[in-house]
C-alpha positions in Angstrom: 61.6 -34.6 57.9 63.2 -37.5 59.6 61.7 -41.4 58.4 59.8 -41.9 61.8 57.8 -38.8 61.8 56.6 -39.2 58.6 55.7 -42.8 59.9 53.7 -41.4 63.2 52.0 -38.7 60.8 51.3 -41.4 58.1 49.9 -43.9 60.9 48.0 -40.6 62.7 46.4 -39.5 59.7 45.0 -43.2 58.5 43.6 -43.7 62.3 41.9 -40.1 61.3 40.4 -41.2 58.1 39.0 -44.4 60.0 37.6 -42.6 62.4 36.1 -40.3 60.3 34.6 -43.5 58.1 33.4 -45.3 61.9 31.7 -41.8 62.7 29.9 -41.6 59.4 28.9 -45.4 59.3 27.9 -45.0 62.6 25.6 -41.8 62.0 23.6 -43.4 59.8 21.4 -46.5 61.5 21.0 -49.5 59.3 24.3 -48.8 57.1 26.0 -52.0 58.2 23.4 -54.6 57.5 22.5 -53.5 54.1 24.2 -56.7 52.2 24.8 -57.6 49.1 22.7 -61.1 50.2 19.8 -59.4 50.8 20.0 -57.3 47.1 20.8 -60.8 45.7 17.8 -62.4 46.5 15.7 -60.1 45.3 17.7 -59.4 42.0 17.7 -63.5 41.4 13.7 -63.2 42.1 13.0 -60.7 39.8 15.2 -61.8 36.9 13.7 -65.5 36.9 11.7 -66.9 34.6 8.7 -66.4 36.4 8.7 -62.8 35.2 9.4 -63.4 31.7 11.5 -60.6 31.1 9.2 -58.0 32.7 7.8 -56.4 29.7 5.3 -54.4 30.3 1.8 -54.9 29.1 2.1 -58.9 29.7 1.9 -60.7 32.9 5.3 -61.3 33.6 5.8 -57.4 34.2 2.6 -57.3 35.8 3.4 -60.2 38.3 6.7 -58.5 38.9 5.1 -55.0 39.9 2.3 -56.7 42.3 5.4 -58.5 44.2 7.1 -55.0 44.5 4.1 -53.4 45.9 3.7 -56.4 48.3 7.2 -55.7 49.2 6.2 -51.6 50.0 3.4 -53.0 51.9 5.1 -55.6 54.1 7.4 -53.3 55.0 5.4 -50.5 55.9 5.6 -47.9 53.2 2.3 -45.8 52.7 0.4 -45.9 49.4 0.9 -42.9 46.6 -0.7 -44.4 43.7 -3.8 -43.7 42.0 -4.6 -46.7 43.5 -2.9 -47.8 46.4 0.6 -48.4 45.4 -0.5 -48.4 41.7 0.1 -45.4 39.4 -1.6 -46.2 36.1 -0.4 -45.4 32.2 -1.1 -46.7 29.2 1.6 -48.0 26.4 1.7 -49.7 23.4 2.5 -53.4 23.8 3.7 -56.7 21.9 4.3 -59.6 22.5 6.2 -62.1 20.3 5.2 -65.7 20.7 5.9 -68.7 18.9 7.1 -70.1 16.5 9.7 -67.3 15.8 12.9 -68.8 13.0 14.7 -67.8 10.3 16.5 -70.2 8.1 18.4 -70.3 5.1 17.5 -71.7 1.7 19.5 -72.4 -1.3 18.2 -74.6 -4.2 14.8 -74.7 -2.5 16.3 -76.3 0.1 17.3 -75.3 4.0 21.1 -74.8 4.3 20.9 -73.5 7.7 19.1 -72.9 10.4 19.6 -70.2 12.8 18.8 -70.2 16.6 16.8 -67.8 18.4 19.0 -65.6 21.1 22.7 -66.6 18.8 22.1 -65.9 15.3 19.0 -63.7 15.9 16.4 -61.9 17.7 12.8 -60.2 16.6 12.9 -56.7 17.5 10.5 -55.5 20.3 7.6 -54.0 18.0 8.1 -56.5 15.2 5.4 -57.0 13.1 3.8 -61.0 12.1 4.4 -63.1 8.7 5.1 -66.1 7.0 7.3 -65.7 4.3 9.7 -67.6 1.8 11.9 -64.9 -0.1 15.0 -63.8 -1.8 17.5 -61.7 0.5 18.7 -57.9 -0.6 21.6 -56.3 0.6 20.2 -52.5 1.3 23.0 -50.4 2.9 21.5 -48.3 6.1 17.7 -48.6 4.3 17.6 -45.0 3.4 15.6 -43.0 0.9 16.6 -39.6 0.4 16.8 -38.9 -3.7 16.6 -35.3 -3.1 20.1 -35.3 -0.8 21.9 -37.7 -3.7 21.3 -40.8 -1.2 18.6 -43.9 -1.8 19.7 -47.1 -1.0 16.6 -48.7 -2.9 17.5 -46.7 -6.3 18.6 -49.7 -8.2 17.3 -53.0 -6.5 13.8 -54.5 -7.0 12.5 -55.4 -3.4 9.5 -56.1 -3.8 8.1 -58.8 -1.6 11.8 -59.5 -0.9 13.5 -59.3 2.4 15.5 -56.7 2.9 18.9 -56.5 5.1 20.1 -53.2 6.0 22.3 -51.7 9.1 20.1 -50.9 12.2 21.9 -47.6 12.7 22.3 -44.7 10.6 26.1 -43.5 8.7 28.0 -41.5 11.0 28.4 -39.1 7.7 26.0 -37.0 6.2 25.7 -35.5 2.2 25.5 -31.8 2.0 25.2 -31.0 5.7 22.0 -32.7 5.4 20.4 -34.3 8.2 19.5 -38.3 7.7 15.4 -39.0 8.7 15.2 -41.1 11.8 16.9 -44.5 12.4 14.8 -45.7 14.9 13.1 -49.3 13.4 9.5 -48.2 13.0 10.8 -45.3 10.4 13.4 -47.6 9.0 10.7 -50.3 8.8 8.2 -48.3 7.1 10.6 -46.8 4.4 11.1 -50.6 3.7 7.5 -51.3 3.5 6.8 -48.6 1.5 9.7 -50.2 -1.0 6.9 -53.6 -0.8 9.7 -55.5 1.3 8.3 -58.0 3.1 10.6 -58.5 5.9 13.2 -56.1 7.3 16.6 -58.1 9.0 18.9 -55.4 10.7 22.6 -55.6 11.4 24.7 -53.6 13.3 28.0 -51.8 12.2 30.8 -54.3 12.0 33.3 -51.3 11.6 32.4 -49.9 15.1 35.3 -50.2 17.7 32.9 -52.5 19.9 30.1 -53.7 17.3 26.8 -54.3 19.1 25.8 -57.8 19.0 22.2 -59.4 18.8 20.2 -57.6 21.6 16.2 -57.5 23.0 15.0 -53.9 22.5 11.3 -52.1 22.9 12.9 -48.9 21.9 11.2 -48.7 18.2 10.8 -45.2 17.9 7.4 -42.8 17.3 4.5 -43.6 14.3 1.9 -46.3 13.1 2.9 -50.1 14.1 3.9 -52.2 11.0 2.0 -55.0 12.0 2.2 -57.2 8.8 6.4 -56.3 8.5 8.5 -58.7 10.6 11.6 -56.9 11.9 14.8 -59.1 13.5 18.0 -58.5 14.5 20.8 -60.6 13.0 24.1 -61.3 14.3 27.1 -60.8 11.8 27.8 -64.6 11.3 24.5 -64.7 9.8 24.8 -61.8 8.0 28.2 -63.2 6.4 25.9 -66.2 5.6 24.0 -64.5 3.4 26.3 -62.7 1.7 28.6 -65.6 0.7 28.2 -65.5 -2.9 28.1 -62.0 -3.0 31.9 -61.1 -3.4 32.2 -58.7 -0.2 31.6 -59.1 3.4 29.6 -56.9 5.5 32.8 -55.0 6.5 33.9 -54.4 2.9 30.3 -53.2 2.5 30.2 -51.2 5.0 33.7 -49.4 4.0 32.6 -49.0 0.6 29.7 -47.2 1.7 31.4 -45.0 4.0 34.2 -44.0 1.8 32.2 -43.6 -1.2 29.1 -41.6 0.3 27.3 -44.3 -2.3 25.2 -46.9 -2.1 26.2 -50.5 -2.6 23.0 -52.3 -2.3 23.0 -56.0 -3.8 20.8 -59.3 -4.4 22.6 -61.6 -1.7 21.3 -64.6 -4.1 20.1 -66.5 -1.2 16.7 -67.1 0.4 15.3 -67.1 3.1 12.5 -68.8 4.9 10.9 -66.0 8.0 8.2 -66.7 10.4 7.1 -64.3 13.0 4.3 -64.0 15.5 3.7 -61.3 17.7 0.5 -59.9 19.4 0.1 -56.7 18.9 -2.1 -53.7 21.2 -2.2 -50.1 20.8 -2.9 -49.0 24.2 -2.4 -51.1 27.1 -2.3 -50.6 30.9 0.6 -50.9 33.1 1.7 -49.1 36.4 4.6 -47.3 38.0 4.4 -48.2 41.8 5.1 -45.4 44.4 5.7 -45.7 48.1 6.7 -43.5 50.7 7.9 -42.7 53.9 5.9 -39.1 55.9 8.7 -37.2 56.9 8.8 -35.8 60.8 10.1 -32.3 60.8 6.7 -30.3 60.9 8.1 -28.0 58.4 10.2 -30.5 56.4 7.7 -33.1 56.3 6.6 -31.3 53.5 9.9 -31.7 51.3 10.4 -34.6 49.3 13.0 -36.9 48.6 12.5 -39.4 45.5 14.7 -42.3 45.1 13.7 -44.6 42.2 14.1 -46.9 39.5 12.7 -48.8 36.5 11.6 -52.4 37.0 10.8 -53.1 33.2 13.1 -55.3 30.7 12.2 -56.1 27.5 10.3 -59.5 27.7 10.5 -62.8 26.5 10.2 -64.2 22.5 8.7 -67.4 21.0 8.4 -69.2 24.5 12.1 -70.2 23.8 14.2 -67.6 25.0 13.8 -64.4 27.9 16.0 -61.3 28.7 16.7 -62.0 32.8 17.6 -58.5 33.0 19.2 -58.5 36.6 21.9 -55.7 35.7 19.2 -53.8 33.8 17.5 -53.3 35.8 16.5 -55.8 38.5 19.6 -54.1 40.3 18.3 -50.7 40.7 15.0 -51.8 42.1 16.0 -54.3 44.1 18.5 -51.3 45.7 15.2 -48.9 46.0 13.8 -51.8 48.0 16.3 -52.7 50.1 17.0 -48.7 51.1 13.2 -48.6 52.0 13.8 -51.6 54.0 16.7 -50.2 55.9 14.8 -47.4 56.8 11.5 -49.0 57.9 14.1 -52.4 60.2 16.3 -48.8 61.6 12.7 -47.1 62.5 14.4 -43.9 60.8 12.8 -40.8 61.4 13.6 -38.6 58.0 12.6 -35.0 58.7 12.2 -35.0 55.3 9.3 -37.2 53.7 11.1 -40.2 51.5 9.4 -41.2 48.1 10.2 -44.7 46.4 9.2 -44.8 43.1 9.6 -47.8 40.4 9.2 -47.0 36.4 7.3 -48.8 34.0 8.3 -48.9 30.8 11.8 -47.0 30.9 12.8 -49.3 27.9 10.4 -48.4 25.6 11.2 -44.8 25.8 11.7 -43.2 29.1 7.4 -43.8 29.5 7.2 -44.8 33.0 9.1 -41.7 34.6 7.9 -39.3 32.2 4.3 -40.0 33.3 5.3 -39.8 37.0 6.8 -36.4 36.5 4.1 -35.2 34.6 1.7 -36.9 37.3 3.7 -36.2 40.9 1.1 -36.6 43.5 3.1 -34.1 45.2 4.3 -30.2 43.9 6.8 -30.4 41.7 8.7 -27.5 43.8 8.2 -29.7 46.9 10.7 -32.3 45.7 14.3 -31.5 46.9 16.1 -34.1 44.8 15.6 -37.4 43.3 17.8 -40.3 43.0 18.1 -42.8 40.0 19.5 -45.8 39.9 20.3 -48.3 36.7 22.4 -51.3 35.8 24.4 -50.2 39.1 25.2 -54.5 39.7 28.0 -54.6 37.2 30.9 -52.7 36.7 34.0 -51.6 38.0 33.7 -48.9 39.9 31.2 -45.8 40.4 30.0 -43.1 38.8 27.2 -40.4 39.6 26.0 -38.8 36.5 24.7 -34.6 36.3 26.9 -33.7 38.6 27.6 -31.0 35.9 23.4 -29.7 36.4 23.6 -30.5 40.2 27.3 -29.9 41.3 26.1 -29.3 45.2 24.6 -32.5 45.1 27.3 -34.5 43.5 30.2 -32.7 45.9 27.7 -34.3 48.8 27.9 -38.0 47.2 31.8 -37.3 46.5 32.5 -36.5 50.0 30.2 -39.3 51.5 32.1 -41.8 48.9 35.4 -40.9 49.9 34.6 -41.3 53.7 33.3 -44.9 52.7 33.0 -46.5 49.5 36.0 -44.8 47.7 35.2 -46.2 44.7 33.2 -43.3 42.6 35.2 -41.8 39.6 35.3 -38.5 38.7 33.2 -38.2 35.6 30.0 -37.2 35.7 27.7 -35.3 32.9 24.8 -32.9 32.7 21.3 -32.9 31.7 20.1 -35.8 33.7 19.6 -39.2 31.6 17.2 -42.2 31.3 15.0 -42.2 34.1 16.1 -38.7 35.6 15.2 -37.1 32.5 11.8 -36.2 33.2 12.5 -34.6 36.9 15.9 -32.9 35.3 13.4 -31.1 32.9 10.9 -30.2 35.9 13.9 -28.1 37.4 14.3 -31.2 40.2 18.0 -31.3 41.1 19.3 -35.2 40.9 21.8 -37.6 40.6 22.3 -40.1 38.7 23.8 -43.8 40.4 25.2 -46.2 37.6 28.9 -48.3 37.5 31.5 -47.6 35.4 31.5 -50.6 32.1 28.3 -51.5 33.0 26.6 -52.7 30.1 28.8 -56.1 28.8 25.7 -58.0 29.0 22.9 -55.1 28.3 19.8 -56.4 26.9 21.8 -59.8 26.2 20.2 -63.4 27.6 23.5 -63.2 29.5 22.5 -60.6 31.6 22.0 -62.9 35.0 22.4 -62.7 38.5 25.6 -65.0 37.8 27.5 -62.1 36.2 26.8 -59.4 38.9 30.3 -57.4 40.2 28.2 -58.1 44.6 30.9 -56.0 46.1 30.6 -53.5 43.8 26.6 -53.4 43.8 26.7 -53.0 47.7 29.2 -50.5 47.7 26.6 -48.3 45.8 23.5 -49.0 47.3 25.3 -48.3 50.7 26.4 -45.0 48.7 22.8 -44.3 47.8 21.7 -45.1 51.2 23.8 -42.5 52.9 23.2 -39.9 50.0 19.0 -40.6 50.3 19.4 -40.6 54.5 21.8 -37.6 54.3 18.7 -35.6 52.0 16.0 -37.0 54.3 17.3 -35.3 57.3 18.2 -32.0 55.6 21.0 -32.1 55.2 21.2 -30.8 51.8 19.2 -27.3 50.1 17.7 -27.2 47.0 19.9 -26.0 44.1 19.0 -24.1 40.9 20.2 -26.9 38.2 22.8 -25.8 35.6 22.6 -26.7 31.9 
């Protein structure tokens, strides 16, 4: 083919493709004044300190889930709580207030103090204490004599403060399975050892070690209310183990190569003070919006798009987890989409529900409860939409496309006519927040960004870090994908495992 036709084919087939991209933007009312502006107010809103981290169970989450359902309101959405906008559930909650430190001693003295948010962090569901104590070395804080492993076998801890690695080995001993390595069980293994305080580090062999973070996730059983629990950062891990002869590394290696422990006195102190308030059962709220569809027969389908509003809080009055990736994004995109339909006066044939979960952080609570609650039948809902940490990144991706391939084809297609920016993996089985609908046989799809999670559950994660092209890209993806279900434009599919 001669140079010139391939240029008038070249330039005839990009004026197709921009067509085509007009025609679809066009289609869809609303699409082109959905802004990144509008997504960054609210995101900057929500992950201030007014909020306080958004734990739930404390005001700041409380505050931050009356605002949204203000927001609902305002802009028209009808009521499909319990209580108007309000689902209710209960949760465990804790709050860690001040003072909150850790220091060093050597010689009955303090060599060094460490700052809250750097050097360390109390975990979620930590428990309260004063205490002055000698520091033990304690390997991954296991105790299983019967599989040849105990990390406690030869070291005295009693009302000593143990150190041990938050996860669990990536090894086993016999093909035996190790118990669970969530902090509550790892906690009360140590308490059951007389420890009085449990610091964690994480793996300094991993490929991309996790540094200090804010986490609720503590894992199923009694809360050890008398046992502090923090996570330390390596440099003050190191710190510790100065005099010991091996780093944390070394230690690590040793214990990996071996299948042995290597538990040691660290021959340091340390001074620990922790306050947390604790209660077993407190109340909190999902909130739940919607839009009636129009179709007389379709007004009784149901399209869910949702998110969780919940972080993990604040600690001591000194330092807060903003949150805005995680996941002041993903709400702040539920809200704008319900916006764009209510300013477009959109008519969905299909009725649109707008959901925001409580408590995803602590274990998945908040959306659990909703599909276990639905005020609507569970074989009613065509597909729901989930959306977290989807404000920074590099580029797309829409998870369990491998349970709902029909649904993710639909978002692939809609991508490449607009935001061309969604990769090809994908997974099954749901995740996070789609979890609970994936097990209800609810077809979904799950919108997050590709190296999202630099700054998870980090003080770091701000407004100031957000990837705005990128998080409107999405939400514009969502949009089309939640319109493009709300008119029927897509069937219910029987999900794949």
């Amino acid at each position: 083919m001669i140079p010139s036709m391939k240029r008038k084919i070249s330039i005839s087939l990009l004026l197709s493709i921009i067509s085509l991209t007009t025609f679809s933007q066009t289609l869809i009312p609303g699409l082109n004044n959905l802004s990144k502006d509008s997504l960054l107010k609210t995101v900057t809103f929500l992950s201030s300190k007014e909020f306080d981290g958004r734990n739930p169970g404390t005001a700041g989450y409380d505050k931050a889930a009356s605002f949204m359902a203000a927001q609902f309101k305002k802009i028209g959405l009808r009521p499909l709580g319990d209580s108007s906008y309000y689902q209710f559930l209960f949760v465990e909650g804790n709050e860690v207030v001040a003072p909150c430190l850790l220091n060093r001693f050597e010689n009955g003295k303090i060599s060094k103090e460490y700052k809250l948010g750097d050097d360390i962090v109390c975990r979620g569901f930590t428990g309260s204490g004063k205490i002055n104590s000698p520091v033990v070395f304690c390997g991954y804080g296991i105790c299983q004599p019967d599989n040849g492993y105990d990390d406690y076998e030869k070291v005295d801890v009693k009302n000593k403060i143990v150190m041990i690695f938050k996860p669990n080995p990536k090894w086993t001993i016999k093909d035996h399975s190790w118990p669970d390595d969530k902090e509550r069980a790892k906690g009360l293994i140590a308490l059951q050892h007389k420890a009085s305080a449990v610091l964690y580090v994480s793996l300094p062999n991993d490929k991309n070690p996790q540094k200090t973070i804010g986490s609720t996730l503590h894992g199923k059983g009694v809360q050890l209310e008398t046992l502090p629990q923090l996570h330390i950062s390596f440099a003050v891990a190191e710190e510790f183990l100065s005099k010991s002869g091996y780093t944390l590394s070394q230690l690590q290696t040793l214990i990996d190569s071996l299948k042995k422990p290597q538990s040691l006195e660290t021959v340091y102190d340390a001074e620990l003070e922790v306050h947390a308030n604790y209660i077993s059962e407190v109340k909190t709220e999902n909130i739940i919006g919607y839009i009636p569809g129009t179709d007389s027969l379709l007004k009784h389908q149901y399209v869910i798009i949702g998110a969780h509003l919940d972080h993990v809080g604040s600690q001591g009055g000194q330092i807060y987890f903003p949150g805005a990736n995680d996941n002041a994004s993903g709400s702040a995109a539920v809200l704008e989409i319900a916006k764009t339909f209510a300013k477009n006066n959109v008519k969905p044939k299909r009725s649109v529900i707008f959901i925001l979960f409580a408590s995803e952080e602590q274990g998945l609570m908040g959306s659990e409860y909703c599909a276990d609650h639905l005020p609507v039948p569970v074989d009613s809902v065509v597909a729901m939409i989930n959306m977290d940490c989807i404000g920074y990144g590099d580029s797309i991706q829409i998870g369990n496309g491998k349970s709902a391939p029909l649904l993710w084809k639909m978002i692939k297609t809609e991508d490449s006519l607009f935001t061309k920016q969604m990769v090809t993996r994908t997974w099954n089985n749901g995740g996070a927040d789609l979890g609970a609908f994936h097990k209800k046989g609810i077809p979904g799809a799950y919108f997050v960004t590709t190296n999202s999670y630099d700054h998870l559950h980090y003080i770091t994660d701000t407004p100031e870090t957000l990837n705005l092209p990128l998080y409107e890209s999405i939400t514009k993806l969502a949009y089309i994908t939640t319109y493009r279900l709300a008119m029927g434009e897509y069937k219910r599919e029987k999900i794949l495992k």
